[in-house]
PATORSE-718027 format. One record per residue (C-alpha): residue in three letters; z, x negated, y negated. Coordinates in steps of 0.05 Angstrom, whole numbers, plus 5000, padded with zeros to 4 digits. Each point is the difference from the previous one (the first is absolute). Layout:
// residues N
ALAZXY...
//
This chain:
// residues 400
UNK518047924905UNK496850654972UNK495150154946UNK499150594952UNK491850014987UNK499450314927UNK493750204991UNK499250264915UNK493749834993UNK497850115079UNK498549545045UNK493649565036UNK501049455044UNK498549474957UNK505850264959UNK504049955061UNK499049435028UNK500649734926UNK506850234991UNK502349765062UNK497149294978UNK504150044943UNK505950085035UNK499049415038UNK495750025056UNK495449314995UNK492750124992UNK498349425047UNK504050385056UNK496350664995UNK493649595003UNK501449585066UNK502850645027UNK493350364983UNK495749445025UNK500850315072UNK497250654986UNK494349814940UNK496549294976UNK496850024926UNK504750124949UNK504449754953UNK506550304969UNK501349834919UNK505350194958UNK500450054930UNK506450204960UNK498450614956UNK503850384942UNK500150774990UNK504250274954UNK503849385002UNK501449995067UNK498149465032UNK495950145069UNK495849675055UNK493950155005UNK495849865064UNK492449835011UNK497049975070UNK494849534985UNK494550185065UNK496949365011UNK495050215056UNK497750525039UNK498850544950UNK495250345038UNK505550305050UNK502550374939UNK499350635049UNK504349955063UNK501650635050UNK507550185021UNK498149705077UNK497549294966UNK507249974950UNK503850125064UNK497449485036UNK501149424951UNK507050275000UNK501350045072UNK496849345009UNK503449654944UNK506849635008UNK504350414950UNK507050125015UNK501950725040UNK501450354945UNK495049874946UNK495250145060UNK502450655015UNK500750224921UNK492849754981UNK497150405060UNK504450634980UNK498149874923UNK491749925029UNK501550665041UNK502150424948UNK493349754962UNK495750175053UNK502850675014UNK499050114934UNK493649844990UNK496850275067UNK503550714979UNK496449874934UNK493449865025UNK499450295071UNK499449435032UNK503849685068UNK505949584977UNK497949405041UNK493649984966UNK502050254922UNK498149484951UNK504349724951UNK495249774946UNK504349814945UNK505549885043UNK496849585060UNK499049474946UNK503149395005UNK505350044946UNK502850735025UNK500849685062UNK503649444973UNK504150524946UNK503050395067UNK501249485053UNK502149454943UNK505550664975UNK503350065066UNK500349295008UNK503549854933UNK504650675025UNK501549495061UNK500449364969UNK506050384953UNK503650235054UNK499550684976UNK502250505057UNK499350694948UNK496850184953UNK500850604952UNK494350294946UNK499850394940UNK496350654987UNK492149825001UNK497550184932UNK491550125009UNK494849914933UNK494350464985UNK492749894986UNK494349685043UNK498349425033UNK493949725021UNK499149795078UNK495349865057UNK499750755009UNK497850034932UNK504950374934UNK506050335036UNK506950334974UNK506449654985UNK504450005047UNK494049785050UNK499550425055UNK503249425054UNK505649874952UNK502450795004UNK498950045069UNK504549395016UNK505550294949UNK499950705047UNK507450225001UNK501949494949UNK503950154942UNK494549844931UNK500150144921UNK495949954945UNK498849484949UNK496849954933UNK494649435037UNK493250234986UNK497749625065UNK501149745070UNK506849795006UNK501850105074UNK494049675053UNK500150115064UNK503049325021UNK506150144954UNK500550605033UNK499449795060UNK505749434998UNK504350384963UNK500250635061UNK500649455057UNK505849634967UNK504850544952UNK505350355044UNK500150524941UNK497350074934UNK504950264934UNK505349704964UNK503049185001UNK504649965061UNK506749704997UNK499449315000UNK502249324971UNK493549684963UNK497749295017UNK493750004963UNK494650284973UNK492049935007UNK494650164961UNK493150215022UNK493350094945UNK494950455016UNK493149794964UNK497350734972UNK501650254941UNK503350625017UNK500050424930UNK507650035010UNK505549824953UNK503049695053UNK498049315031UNK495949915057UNK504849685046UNK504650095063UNK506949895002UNK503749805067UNK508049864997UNK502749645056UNK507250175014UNK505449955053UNK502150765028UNK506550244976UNK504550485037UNK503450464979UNK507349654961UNK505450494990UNK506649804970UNK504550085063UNK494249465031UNK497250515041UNK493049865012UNK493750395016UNK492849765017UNK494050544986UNK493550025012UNK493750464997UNK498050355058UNK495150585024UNK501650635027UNK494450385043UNK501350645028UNK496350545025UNK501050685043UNK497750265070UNK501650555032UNK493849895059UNK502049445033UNK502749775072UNK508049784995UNK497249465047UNK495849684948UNK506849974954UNK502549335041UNK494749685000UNK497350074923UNK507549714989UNK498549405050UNK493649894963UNK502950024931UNK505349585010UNK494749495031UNK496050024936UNK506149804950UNK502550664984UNK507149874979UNK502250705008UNK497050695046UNK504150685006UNK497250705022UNK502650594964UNK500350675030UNK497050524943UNK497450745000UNK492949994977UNK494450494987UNK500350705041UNK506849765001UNK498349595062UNK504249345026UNK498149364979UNK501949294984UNK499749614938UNK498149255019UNK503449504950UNK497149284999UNK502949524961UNK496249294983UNK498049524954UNK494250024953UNK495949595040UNK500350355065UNK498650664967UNK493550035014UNK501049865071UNK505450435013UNK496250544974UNK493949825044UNK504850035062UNK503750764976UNK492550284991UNK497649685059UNK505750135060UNK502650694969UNK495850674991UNK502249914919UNK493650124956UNK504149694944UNK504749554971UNK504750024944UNK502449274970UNK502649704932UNK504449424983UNK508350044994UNK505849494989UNK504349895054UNK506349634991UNK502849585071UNK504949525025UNK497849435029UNK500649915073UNK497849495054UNK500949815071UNK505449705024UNK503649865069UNK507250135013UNK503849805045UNK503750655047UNK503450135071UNK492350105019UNK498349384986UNK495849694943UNK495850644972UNK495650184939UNK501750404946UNK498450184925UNK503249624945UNK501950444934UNK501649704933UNK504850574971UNK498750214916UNK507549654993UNK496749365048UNK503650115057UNK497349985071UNK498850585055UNK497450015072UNK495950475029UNK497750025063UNK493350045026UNK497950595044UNK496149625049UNK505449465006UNK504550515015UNK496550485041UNK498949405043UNK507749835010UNK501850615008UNK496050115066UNK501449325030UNK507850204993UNK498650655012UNK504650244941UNK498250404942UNK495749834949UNK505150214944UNK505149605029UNK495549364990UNK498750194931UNK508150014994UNK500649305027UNK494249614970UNK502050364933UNK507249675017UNK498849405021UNK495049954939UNK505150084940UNK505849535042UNK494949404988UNK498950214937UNK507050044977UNK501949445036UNK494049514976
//
């Protein structure tokens, strides 16, 4: 299942976790699930109407400890940690808390473990985050794209006192993130829509392919000054691949691309950058011989990986290479599926890579290691292994 987040009026996390109630996640659920990490709420619902569309609206009614309204980044990580949330909503609510607390210690000079959040170490922000990713869970989404993030003008008032709109944590958050401008004469992106939004979209622009299951509804409570209604939109869909007429088939995805030049660097440290790489999910690494400045020798490093793992493939390039900087932005990439499989060869019983043809058809090919390994137990060549696995490959398939 995937999900297209359209955000035309922005986005907060009560509007999130709204829409996702209205597509179907129960109420009750996200409460139980939450009672692990926080006691003293209550979640309400009320059905709303704006501009005739019909929303929900959600309250987080904090029934006791008010006075903690003020939480630091260390205490919100341990009442995650602690808490018995599944893997995944754990690991997106401490990325979403992160990305706050970066934020907000950049803002304010202060260490990240200690940062406040006032505003958003309350009780219901907690709730707004964690209760999103669980309702992400609970609807078996595994992607989720966005829309352009439109931002409102104007003031708000905060602990700090009257600040600009967009608040200072919400632009920091959005860094590198693709933003417009609306007609809202007010705060229409917070920090904890922000926040959600970067941990879960793969990419931000236009509706992907998909087929649509349903739609959900989100209100936010301000009135914006827009002529558009306050609300969120999320459409839950199945992904479609690409159909052509023949029946050749296509998936696609959106990927990053990272790359960056050095011409200073030890050939040693090539291997094992690559080694690392691969170890940290990057689905593709190729060096690139190129003439650079004062027309000396260099290499390009190429990185390809998913949005998620950006930052940290980034981290690793700046970190194991003498590159000062990185170049990165996002790109379709169109791919045929592939998996593991094991086929049966004069070698014996050995591993291989599955590929489903455009036309649906079937091809073998052979993994290095496998055959490496083969090839110096029978002390024959390696290309003659590749003949014979390749061989004995398409004979089961045309015979099966």
């Amino acid at each position: 299942m995937i999900a297209y987040v359209d955000m035309f009026s922005g986005i907060s996390g009560d509007m999130t976790l709204g829409a996702l109630i209205d597509l179907g996640v129960p109420v009750d659920w996200i409460k139980k699930e939450l009672s692990s990490v926080l006691k003293g709420f209550q979640l309400k619902t009320n059905i709303v109407y704006k501009h005739h569309l019909k929303a929900t609206d959600l309250i987080v009614d904090v029934t006791a400890d008010k006075e903690r309204s003020s939480r630091n980044y260390r205490d919100i990580k341990a009442l995650i940690k602690n808490s018995s949330l599944p893997e995944k909503v754990k690991e997106n609510s401490l990325s979403a808390f992160k990305k706050i607390a970066r934020a907000e210690s950049r803002i304010h000079g202060k260490d990240i473990e200690t940062v406040h959040f006032h505003e958003i170490g309350g009780i219901d922000s907690i709730v707004d985050i964690i209760g999103s990713f669980l309702g992400v869970e609970y609807l078996g989404i595994k992607k989720v794209y966005a829309s352009c993030i439109p931002l409102g003008s104007g003031f708000v008032t905060c602990s700090h006192g009257k600040i600009p709109v967009p608040v200072p944590a919400t632009l920091s958050i959005l860094k590198d993130i693709p933003v417009k401008p609306s007609d809202a004469k007010t705060e229409i992106v917070t920090p904890t829509g922000a926040a959600i939004i970067i941990t879960l979209a793969s990419s931000f622009g236009e509706l992907p392919e998909m087929t649509i299951k349903k739609v959900g509804y989100g209100s936010g409570k301000r009135d914006t000054g827009s002529d558009l209604p306050n609300l969120l939109r999320i459409v839950l869909g199945e992904k479609v691949t690409d159909q052509k007429e023949n029946g050749i088939s296509i998936n696609k995805e959106t990927i990053c691309v990272v790359k960056t030049n050095v011409d200073d660097m030890s050939p040693e440290i090539s291997g094992f950058l690559m080694e690392i790489l691969f170890e940290n999910k990057a689905l593709d690494v190729c060096y690139v011989p190129v003439q650079m400045k004062k027309n000396r020798p260099g290499t390009q490093i190429e990185v390809i990986c998913r949005k998620e793992d950006l930052d940290n493939v980034v981290h690793i390039i700046l970190t194991q290479t003498t590159s000062i900087g990185v170049r990165h932005h996002e790109c379709e990439r169109s791919f045929l599926l592939r998996e593991t499989a094991f086929v049966e060869t004069v070698y014996g019983k050995l591993q291989a890579k599955k590929v489903i043809n455009p036309d649906n058809s079937l091809r073998f090919v052979p993994e290095y290691d496998v055959a490496k390994k083969v090839a110096k137990e029978k002390k024959i060549p390696l290309k003659d292994v590749y003949t014979q696995i390749l061989s004995d490959a398409n004979s089961r398939t045309q015979s099966s």
